[in-house]
C-alpha positions as CSV (number, residue, x, y, z in Angstrom):
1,X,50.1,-53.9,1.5
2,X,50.4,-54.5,5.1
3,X,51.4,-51.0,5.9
4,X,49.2,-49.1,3.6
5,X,46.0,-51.2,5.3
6,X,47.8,-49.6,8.5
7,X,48.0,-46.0,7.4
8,X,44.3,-46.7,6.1
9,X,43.2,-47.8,9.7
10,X,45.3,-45.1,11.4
11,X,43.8,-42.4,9.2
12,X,39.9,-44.0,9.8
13,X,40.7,-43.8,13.4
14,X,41.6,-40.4,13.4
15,X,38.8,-39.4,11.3
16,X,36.6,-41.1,13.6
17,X,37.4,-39.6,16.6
18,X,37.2,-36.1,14.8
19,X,33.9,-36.8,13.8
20,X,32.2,-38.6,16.2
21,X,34.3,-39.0,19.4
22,X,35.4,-35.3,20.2
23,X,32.1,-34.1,18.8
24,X,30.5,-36.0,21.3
25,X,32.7,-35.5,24.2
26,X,32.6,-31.7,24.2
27,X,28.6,-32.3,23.8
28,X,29.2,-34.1,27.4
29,X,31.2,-31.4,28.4
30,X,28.6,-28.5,27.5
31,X,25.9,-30.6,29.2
32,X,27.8,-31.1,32.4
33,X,28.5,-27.5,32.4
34,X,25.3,-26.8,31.6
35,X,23.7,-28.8,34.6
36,X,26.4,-26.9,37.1
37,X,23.1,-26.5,40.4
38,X,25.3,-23.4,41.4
39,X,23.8,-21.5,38.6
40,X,20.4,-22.1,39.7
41,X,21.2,-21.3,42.9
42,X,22.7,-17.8,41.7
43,X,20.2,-17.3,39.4
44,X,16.9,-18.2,42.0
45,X,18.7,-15.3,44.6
46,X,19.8,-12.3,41.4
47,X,18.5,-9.2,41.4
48,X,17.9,-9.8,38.0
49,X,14.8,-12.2,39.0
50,X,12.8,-9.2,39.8
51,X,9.4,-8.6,37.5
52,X,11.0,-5.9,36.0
53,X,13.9,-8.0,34.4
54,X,11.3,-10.5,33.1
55,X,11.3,-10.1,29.5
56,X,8.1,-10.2,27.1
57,X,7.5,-11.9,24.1
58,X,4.7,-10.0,22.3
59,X,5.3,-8.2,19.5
60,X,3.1,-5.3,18.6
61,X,2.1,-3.7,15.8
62,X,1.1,0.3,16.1
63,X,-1.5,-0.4,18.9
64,X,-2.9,3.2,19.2
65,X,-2.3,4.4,22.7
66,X,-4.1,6.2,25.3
67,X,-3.0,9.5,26.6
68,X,-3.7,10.9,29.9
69,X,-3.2,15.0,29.5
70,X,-2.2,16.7,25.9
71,X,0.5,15.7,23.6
72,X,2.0,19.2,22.3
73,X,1.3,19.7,18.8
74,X,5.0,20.0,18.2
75,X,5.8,16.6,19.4
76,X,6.1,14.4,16.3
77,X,8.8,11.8,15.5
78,X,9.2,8.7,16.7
79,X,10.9,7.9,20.0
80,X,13.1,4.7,20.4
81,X,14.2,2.7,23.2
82,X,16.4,-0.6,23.0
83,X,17.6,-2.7,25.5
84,X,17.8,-7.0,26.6
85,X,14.9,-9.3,26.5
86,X,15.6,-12.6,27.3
87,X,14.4,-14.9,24.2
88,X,13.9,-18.2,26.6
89,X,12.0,-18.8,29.6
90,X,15.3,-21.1,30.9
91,X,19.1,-20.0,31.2
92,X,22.0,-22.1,31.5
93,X,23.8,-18.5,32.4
94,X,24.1,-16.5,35.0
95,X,21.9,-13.8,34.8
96,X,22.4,-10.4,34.2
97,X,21.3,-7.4,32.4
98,X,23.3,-7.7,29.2
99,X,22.6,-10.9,29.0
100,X,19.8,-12.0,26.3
101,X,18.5,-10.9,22.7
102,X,18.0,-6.9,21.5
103,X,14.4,-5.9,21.9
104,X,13.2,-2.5,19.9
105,X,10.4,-0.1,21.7
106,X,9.1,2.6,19.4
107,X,6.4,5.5,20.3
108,X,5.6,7.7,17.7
109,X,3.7,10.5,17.5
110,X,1.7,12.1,14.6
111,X,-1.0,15.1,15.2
112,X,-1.6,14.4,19.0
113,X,-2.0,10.5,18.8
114,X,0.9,7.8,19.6
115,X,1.0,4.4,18.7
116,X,3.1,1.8,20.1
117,X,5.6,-1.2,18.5
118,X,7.9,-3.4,19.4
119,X,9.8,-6.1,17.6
120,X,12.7,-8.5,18.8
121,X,16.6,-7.2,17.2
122,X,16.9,-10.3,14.5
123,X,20.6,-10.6,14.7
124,X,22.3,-13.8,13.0
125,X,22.7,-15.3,16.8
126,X,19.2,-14.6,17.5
127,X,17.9,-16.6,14.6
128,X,20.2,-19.4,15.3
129,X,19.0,-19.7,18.8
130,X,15.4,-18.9,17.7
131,X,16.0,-22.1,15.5
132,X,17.2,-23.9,17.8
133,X,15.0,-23.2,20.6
134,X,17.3,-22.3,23.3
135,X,20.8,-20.3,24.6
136,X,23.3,-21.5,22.1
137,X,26.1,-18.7,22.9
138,X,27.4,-18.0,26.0
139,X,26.2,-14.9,27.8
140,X,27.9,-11.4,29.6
141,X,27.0,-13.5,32.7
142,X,29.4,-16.2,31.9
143,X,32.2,-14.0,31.9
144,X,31.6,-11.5,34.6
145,X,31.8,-13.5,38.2
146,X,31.8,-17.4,37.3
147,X,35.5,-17.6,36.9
148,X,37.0,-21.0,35.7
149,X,32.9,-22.4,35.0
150,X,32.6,-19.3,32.8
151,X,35.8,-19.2,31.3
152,X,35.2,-23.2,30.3
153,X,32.2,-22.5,29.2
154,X,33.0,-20.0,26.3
155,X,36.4,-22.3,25.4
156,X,33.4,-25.6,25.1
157,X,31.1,-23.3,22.8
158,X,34.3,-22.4,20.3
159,X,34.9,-26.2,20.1
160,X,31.0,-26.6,19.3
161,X,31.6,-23.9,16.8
162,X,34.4,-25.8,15.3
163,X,33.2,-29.2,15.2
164,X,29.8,-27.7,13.8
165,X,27.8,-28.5,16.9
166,X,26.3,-24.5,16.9
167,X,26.3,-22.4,13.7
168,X,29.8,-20.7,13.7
169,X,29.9,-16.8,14.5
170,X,32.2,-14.1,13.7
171,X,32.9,-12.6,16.8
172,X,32.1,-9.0,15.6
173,X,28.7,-10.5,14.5
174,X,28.3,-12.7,17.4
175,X,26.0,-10.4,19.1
176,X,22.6,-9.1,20.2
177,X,22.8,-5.5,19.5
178,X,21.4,-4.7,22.4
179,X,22.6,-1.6,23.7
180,X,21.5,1.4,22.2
181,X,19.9,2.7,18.6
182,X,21.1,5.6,16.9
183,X,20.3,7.2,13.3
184,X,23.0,8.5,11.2
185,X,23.1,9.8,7.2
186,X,19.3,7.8,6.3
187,X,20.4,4.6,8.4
188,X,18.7,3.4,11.5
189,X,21.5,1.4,13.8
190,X,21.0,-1.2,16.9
191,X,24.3,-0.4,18.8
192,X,26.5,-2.8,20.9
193,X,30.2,-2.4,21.8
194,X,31.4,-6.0,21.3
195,X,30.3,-5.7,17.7
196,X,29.5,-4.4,14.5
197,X,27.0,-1.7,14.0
198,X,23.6,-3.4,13.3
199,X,21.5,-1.8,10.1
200,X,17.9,-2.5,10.7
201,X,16.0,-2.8,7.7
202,X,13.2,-0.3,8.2
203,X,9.8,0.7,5.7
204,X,6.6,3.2,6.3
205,X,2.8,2.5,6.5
206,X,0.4,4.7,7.0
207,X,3.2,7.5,7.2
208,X,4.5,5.8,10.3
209,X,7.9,3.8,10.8
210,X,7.8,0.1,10.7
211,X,10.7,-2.2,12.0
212,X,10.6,-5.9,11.8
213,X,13.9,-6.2,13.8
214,X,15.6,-7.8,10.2
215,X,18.8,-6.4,8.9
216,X,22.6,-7.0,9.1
217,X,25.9,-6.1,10.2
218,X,27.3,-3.5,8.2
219,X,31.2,-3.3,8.1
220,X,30.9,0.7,6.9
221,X,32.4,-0.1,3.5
222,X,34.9,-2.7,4.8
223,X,37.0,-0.2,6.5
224,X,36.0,-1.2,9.9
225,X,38.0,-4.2,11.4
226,X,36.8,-4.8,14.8
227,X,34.2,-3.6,17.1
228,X,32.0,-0.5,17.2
229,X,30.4,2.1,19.9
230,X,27.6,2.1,21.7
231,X,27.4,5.6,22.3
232,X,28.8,7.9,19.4
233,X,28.9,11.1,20.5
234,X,27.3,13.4,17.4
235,X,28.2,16.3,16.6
236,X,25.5,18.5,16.4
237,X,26.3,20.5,13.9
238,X,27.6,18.4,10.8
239,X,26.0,15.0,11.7
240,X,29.5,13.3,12.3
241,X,29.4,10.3,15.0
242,X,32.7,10.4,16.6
243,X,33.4,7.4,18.4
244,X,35.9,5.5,20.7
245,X,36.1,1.7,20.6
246,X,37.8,-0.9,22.5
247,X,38.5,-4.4,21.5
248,X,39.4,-6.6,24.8
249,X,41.6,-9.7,23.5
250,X,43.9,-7.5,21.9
251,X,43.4,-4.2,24.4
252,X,43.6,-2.0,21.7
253,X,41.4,1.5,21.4
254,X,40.6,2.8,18.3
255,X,38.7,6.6,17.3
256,X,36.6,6.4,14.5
257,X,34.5,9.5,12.4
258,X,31.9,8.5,10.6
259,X,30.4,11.3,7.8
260,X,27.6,11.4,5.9
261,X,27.8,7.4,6.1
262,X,31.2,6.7,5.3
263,X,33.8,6.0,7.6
264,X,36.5,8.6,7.2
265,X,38.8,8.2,9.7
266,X,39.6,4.5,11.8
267,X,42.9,4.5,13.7
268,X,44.1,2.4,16.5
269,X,45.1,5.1,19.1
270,X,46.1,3.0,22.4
271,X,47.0,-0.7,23.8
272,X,47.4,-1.8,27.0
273,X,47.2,-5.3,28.5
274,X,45.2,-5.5,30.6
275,X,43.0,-3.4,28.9
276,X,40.6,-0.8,29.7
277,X,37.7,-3.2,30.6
278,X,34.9,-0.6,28.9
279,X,35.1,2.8,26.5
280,X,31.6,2.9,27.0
281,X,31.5,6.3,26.8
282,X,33.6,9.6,26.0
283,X,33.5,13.7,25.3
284,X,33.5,15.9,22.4
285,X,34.1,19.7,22.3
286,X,35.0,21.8,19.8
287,X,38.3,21.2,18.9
288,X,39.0,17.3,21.3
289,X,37.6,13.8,21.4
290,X,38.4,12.8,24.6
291,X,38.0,9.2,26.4
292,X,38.6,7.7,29.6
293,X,41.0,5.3,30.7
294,X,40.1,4.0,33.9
295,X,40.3,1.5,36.6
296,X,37.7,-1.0,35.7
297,X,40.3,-3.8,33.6
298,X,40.0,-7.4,31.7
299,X,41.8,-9.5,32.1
300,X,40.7,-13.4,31.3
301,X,43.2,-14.8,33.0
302,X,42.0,-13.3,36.3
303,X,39.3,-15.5,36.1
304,X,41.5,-18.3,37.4
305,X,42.2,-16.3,40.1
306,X,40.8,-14.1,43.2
307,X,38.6,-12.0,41.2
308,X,36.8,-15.6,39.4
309,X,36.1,-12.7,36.7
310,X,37.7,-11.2,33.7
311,X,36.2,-7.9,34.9
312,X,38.0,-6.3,38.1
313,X,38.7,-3.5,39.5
314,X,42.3,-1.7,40.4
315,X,42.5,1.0,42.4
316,X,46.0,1.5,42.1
317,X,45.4,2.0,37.9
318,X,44.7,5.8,38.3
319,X,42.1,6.9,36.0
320,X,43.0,9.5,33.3
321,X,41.6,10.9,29.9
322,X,43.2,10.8,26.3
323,X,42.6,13.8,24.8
324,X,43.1,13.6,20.5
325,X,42.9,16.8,18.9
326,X,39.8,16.5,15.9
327,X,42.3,18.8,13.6
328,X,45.1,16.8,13.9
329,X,43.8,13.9,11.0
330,X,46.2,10.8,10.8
331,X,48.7,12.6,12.6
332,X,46.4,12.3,15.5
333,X,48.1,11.0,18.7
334,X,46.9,11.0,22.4
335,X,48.1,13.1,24.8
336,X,47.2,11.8,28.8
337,X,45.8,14.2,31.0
338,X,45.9,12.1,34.6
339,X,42.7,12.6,37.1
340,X,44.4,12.2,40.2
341,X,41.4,9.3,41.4
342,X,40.7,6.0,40.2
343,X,37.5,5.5,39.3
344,X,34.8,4.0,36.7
345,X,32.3,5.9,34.2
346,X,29.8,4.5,32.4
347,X,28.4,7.7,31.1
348,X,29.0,10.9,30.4
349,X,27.4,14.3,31.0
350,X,29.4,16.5,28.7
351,X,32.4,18.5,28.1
352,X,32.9,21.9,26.2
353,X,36.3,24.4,26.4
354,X,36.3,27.6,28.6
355,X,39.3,30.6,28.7
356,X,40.4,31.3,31.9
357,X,40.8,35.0,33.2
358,X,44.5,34.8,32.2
359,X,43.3,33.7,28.4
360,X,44.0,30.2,28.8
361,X,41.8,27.5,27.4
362,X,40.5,24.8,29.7
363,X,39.0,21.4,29.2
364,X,35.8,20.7,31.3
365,X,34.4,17.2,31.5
366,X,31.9,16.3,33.9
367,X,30.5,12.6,34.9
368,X,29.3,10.3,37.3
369,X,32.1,8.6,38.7
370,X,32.3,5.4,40.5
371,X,35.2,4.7,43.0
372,X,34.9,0.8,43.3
373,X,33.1,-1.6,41.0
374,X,32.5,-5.2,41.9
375,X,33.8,-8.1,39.2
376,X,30.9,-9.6,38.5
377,X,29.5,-5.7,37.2
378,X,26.5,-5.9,38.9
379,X,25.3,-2.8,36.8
380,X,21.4,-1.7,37.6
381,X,21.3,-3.7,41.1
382,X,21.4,-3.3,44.8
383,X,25.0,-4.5,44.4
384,X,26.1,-1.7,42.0
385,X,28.4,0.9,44.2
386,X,26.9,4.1,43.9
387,X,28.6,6.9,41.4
388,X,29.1,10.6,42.3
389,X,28.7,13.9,40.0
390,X,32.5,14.8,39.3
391,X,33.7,18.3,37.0
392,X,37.2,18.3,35.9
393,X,39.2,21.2,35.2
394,X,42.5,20.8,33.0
395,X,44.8,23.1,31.2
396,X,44.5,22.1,27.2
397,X,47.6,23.1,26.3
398,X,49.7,21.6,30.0
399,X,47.6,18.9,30.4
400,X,47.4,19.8,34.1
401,X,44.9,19.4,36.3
402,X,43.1,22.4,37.1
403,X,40.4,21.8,39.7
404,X,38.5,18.7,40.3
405,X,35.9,18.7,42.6
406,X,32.9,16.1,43.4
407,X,29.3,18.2,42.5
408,X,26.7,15.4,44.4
409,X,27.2,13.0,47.0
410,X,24.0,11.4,45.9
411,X,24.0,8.3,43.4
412,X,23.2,9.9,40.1
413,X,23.7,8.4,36.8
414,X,22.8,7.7,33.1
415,X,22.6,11.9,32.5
416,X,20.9,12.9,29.2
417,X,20.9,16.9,28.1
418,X,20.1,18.4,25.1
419,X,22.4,17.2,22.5
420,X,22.1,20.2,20.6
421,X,24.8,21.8,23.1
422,X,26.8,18.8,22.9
423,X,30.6,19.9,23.6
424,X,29.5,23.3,24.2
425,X,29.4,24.6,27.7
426,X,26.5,22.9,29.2
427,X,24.1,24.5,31.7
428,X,21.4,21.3,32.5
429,X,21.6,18.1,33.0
430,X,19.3,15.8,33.6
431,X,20.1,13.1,35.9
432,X,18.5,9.4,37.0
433,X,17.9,9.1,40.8
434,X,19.7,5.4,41.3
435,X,20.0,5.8,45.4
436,X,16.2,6.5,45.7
437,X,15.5,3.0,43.5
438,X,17.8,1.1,46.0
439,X,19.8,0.6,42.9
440,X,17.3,-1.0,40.5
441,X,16.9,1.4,37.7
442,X,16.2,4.6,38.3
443,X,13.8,6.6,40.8
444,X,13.1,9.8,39.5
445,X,15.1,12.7,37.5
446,X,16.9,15.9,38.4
447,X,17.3,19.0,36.8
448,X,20.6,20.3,37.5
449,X,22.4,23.6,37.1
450,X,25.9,22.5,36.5
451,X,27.2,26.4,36.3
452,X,26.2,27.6,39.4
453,X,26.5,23.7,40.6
454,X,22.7,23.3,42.4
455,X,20.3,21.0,41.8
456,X,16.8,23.2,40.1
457,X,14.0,20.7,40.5
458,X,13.0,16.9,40.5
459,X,10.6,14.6,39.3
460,X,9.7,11.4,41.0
461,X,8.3,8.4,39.1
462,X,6.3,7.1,42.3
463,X,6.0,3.6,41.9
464,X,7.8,3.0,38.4
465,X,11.3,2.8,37.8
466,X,12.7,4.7,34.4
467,X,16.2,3.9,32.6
468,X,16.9,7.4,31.0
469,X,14.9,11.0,30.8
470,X,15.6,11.3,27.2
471,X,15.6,15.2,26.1
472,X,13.3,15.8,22.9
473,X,13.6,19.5,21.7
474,X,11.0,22.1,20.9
475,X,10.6,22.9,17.6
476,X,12.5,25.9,17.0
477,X,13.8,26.3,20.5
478,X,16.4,29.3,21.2
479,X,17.0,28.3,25.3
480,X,18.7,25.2,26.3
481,X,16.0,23.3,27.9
482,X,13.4,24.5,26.2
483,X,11.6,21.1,25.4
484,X,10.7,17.7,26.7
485,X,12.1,14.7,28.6
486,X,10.8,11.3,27.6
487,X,11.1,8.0,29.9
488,X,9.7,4.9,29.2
489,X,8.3,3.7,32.8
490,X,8.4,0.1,34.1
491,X,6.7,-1.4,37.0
492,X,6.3,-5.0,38.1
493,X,3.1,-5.3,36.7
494,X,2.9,-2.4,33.4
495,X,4.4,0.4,31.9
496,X,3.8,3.8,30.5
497,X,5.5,6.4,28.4
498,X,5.9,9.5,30.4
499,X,6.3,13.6,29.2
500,X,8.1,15.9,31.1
501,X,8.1,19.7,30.4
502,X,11.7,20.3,30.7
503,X,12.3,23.8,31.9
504,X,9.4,23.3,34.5
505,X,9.9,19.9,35.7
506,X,6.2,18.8,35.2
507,X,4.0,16.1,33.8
508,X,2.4,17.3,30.4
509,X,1.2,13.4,29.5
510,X,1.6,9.7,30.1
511,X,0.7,7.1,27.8
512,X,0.1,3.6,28.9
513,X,1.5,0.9,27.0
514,X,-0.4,-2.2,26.1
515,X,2.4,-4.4,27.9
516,X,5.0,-4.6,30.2
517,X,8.3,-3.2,29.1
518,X,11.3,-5.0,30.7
519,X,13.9,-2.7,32.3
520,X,16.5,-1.1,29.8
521,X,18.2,2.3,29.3
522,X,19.2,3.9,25.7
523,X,16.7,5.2,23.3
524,X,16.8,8.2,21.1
525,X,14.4,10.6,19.5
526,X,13.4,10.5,15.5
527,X,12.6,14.0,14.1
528,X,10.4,14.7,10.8
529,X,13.5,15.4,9.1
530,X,15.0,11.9,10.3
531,X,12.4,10.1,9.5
532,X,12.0,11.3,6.3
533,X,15.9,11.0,5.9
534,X,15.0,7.2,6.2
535,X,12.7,7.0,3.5
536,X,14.9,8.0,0.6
């Protein structure tokens, strides 16, 4: 009896301290965490403190706009920008742009009028922490730059998660969807690269689009198994998004087709340890998908060390492409075709095929590249180092390196064209002025010939600072930049929408907005035919 009251006690104790003890001593250990002064300190002196950073809360309804010059009459769709928004006043991170919830900016335009919406990205994190009324999930600022206090930080939250302290998250669904939006096959997507793709729920009123932010992660027919893109590149002309994906605790890289909304091919294709710190981007031509492999790394166990980050940079890890050939199918493997630089890229411009004089085919890529990259990714700050226009020549069939050669000295980035000529040779490009900003966004955009390699004209966005010159085609255009750029334009005080005649490099209208729009980057453009695709 004696030793069964024991085993009674023992097991009480233990079931005890699981539920109340440990419970409450990682809730002292968040709260000490938490009250660290050294992030108030970092945060009070971040770039990130500027008005520009400081998120709204409004959400808007189609208020009409205002248009100062003339809207073309073939300008009607629905343009889309998304980007962070901080859903609290107070952060117990450190700041930085990726840090916060998904907020959706929409301008459409219908018969020479626009109206303007906006409406927070309701992710499954964002309602918990709406619920809750404050940060419940670490942030991309506890992880880049605040080393063992970061590190702690996340490892605290997955012992709240367990002990049921903070809703538990999946950690393909434990995200904002912040990054980009994307339409594909009658499905609108919020886009992050830690994560699933996010389907937004979408209806029509009035004949115009109508997003309430709701929706969910979809897992494309339970063939995908890890995390997504955030910047598919689409091939123009069947639709397909062709994509490159990088999850970091395992370091694997993975190439993905979705068709006609089905995901038809998902293969892991590399693994290193470290890993490739960001696929953010890649290339597709006519016959390649091609993604870099450069000298940005994670590694979470360099937080304990000099770099107090999981992010750093090696300049000894020469940066280099994989090249997959799109014909190939499951028998698809990655041949390595080595840059001879390190470097980083965030974005790409594009890259098409060319034949030489002696009949051999060459691969041409072309991107801002940047050739340090500090560990706590100070990305859209003074602190950012600046990236240079690069072209890079390689034999397809050696794998050699042709020619590379650096196109502009001056800090150009986040390039947009028209995607219609996506992995065909490219003529323009369109490129954000980051050195004339002093690295907050961008300052302007250039119109560059990358052929005959020299810039054509520039527009400068006086006083406002844009995130990407989005190119809108004309209806039934024959010439490559035959049609508009569209950039959402943020002060410290408002914003506007601004229309650029692409071929000439001049205003045709700017629309002011009925709020301030916080800095962000990635939108894309909504068609009559895309729209409509999201109505069946």
């Amino acid at each position: 009896m004696a030793t069964l009251m024991t085993v009674v006690i023992v097991l009480l104790a233990l079931l005890l301290a699981r539920t109340v003890f440990l419970p409450r001593l990682v809730t002292a250990w968040v709260r000490k965490l938490q009250a660290d002064p050294a992030i108030d300190s970092y945060n009070e002196n971040s770039a990130y403190r500027q008005p520009g950073f400081d998120p709204v809360h409004s959400e808007l309804d189609r208020a009409e706009l205002s248009v100062s010059g003339t809207l073309p009459d073939d300008l009607t769709g629905a343009y889309l920008r998304n980007g962070t928004n901080r859903q609290f006043t107070e952060s117990r991170s450190r700041l930085h742009m990726f840090n916060g919830a998904g907020m959706l900016h929409q301008v459409q335009f219908k018969e020479g009028r626009a109206w303007y919406s906006n409406t927070y990205v309701r992710t499954p994190r964002f309602a918990h922490e709406q619920e809750a009324g404050k940060e419940l999930y670490p942030e991309f600022g506890d992880i880049a730059g605040n080393g063992k206090k970061g590190l702690a930080r996340i490892i605290s939250n997955l012992m709240e998660q367990r002990f049921g302290l903070v809703p538990k998250m999946d950690s393909v669904k434990n995200a904002s969807a912040t990054t980009a939006i994307q339409c594909h096959h009658g499905k609108l997507y919020a886009l992050q690269e830690t994560a699933y793709p996010f389907a937004l729920q979408v209806r029509f009123e009035d004949g115009l689009l109508v997003l309430s932010g709701e929706g969910e992660f979809d897992g494309l027919g339970g063939v995908l198994t890890g995390p997504f893109t955030a910047h598919p590149k689409i091939d123009p002309d069947t639709g397909d998004w062709h994509s490159f994906s990088t999850e970091l605790k395992s370091g694997s890289v993975s190439y993905s087709v979705l068709s006609k909304g089905e995901l038809t091919f998902y293969q892991e294709i590399d693994q290193a340890k470290p890993s490739s710190a960001f696929v953010h981007d890649g290339f597709l031509t006519d016959h390649c998908a091609v993604f870099p492999d450069l000298s940005l790394r994670f590694d979470a166990g360099q937080s304990f060390k000099e770099h107090a980050s999981a992010f750093y940079y090696d300049s000894d890890y020469m940066m280099r492409f994989g090249v997959l050939h799109r014909q190939e199918g499951s028998d698809a493997t990655v041949r390595w075709f080595d840059a001879d630089m390190h470097g980083h890229i965030w974005h790409t411009v594009n890259g098409w095929e060319e034949v030489d004089a002696d009949g051999a085919t060459e691969l041409v890529l072309v991107a801002p590249v940047f050739t340090s990259y500090p560990s706590n990714v100070p990305i859209h700050s003074p602190q950012e180092p600046h990236a240079h226009l690069y072209k890079f020549r390689f034999n397809l069939d050696s794998g050699a390196l042709v020619d590379k050669r650096c196109l502009l000295q001056h800090f150009y980035e986040r390039p947009s064209i028209n995607t219609d000529w996506l992995g065909k040779q490219t003529r323009y490009a369109y490129l954000l002025d980051e050195e004339g900003s002093g690295g907050i966004m961008g300052s302007g955009v250039l119109k560059y010939d990358l052929l005959s390699e020299q810039a054509i004209a520039s527009f400068d966005y006086g006083e406002y600072r844009g995130g990407e010159a989005l190119f809108v085609p004309r209806d039934n255009a024959v010439e490559e930049d035959d049609g508009y750029l569209i950039e959402l334009l943020t002060s410290d005080k408002d914003s506007a929408l601004l229309v650029l005649d692409a071929k000439t490099m001049t205003e045709i209208a700017r629309l002011t907005l009925p709020q301030r729009v916080p800095y962000g980057v990635h939108g894309c453009w909504l068609n009559s035919e895309q729209l409509q695709s999201l109505q069946a």
